[in-house]
C-alpha positions in Angstrom: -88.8 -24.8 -32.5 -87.6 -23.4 -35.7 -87.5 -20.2 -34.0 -84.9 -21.1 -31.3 -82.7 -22.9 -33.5 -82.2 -20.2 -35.6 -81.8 -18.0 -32.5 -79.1 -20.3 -31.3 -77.8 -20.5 -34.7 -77.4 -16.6 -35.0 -75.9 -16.3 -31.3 -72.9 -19.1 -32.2 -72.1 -16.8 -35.1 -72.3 -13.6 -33.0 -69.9 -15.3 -30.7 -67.7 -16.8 -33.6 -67.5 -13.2 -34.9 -66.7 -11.2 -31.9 -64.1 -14.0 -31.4 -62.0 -12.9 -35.0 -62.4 -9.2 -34.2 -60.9 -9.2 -30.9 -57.9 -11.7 -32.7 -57.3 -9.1 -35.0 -57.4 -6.5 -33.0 -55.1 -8.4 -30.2 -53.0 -9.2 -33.4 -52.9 -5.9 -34.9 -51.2 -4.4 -31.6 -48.8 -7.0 -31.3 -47.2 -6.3 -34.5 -47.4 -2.8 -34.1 -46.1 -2.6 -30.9 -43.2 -4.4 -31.9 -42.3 -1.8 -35.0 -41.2 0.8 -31.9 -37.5 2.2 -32.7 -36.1 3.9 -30.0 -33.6 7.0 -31.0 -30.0 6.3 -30.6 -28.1 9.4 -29.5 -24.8 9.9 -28.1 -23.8 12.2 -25.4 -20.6 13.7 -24.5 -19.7 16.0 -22.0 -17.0 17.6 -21.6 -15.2 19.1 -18.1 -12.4 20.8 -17.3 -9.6 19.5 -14.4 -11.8 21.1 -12.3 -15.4 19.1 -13.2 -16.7 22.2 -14.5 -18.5 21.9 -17.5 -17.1 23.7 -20.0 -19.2 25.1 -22.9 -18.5 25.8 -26.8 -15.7 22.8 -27.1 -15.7 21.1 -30.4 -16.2 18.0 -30.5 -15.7 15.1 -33.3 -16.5 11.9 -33.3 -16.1 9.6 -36.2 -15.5 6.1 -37.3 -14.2 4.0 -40.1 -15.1 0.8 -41.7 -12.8 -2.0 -41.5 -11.9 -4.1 -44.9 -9.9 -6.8 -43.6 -6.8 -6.7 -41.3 -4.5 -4.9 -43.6 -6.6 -2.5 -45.0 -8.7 0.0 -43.1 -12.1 1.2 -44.7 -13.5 4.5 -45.5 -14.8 6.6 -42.9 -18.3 5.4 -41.9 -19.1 8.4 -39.5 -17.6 11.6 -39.4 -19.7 14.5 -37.2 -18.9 17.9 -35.3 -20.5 19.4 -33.0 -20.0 22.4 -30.4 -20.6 21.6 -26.7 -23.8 23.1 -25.2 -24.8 25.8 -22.2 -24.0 21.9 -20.4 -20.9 21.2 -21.2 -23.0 18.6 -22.8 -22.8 17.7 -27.2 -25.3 15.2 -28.9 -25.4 13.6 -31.8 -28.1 11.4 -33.4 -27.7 8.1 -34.8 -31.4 7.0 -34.7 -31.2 7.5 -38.9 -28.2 5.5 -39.3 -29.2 2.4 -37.4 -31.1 -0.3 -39.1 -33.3 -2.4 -36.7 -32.1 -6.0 -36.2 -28.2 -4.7 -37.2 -26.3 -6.3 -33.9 -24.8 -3.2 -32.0 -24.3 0.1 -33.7 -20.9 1.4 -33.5 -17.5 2.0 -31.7 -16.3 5.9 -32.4 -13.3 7.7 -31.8 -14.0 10.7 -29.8 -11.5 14.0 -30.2 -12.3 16.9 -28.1 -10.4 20.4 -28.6 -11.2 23.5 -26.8 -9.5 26.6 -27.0 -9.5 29.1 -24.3 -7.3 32.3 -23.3 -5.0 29.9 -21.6 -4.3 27.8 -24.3 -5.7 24.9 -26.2 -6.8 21.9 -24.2 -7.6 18.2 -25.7 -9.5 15.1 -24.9 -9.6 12.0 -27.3 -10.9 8.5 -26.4 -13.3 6.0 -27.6 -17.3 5.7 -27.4 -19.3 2.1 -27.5 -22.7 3.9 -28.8 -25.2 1.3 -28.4 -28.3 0.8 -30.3 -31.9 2.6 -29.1 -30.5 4.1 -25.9 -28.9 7.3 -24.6 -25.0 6.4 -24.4 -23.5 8.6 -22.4 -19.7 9.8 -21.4 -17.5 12.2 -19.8 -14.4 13.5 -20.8 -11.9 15.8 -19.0 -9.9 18.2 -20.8 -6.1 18.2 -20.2 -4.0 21.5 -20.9 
């Protein structure tokens, strides 16, 4: 009799055991799995009138803080970059964006590309949005 209650005894706290371990572990991949930071990259291509792609464009794109409505900040982001065999430049933002910061950051885009026909231009504005690809075309004008 002795015998079979400790057996019983010993299987509860096999059970009880196997029961913690598989909470942590079940734990332990929630929280990691919840740590994953996508990159945030920005994409701009750049085509002529035509739609052609055009390669070796510069391109700028940069953005400033804002103080308050009379005063505007210090610029916050200021890269250049030369378009790609694509048409196509990129720019990485997965270092500047802290997790849990609500939205990254609208830039001013300012394209120049200077060809044997002359100089043409393209300016706008890009919404870069955090952890994804953000992607937009511009066209140059002559």
């Amino acid at each position: 009799m002795k015998l079979a209650v400790e057996r019983e005894n010993n299987k509860q706290e096999m059970n009880s055991r196997i029961a913690v371990y598989f909470i942590l572990i079940f734990s332990l991949g929630i929280t990691t799995s919840c740590d994953n930071e996508e990159d945030t990259i920005a994409e701009i291509l750049v085509v002529n009138q035509e739609g052609t792609s055009v390669q070796g464009a510069e391109v700028r794109i940069f953005g400033q803080g804002t103080v308050d409505s009379d005063q505007v900040g210090d610029i916050a982001i200021d890269r250049t970059t030369f378009t790609n065999t694509n048409g196509i430049a990129e720019f990485d933002f997965t270092d500047d964006y802290e997790p849990g910061q609500s939205g990254f950051a609208i830039l001013d885009v300012e394209i120049l590309f200077d060809s044997p026909t002359g100089i043409s231009a393209a300016s706008g504005v890009l919404k870069v949005v955090e952890e994804e690809t953000t992607r937009k075309t511009f066209v140059l004008e002559p």
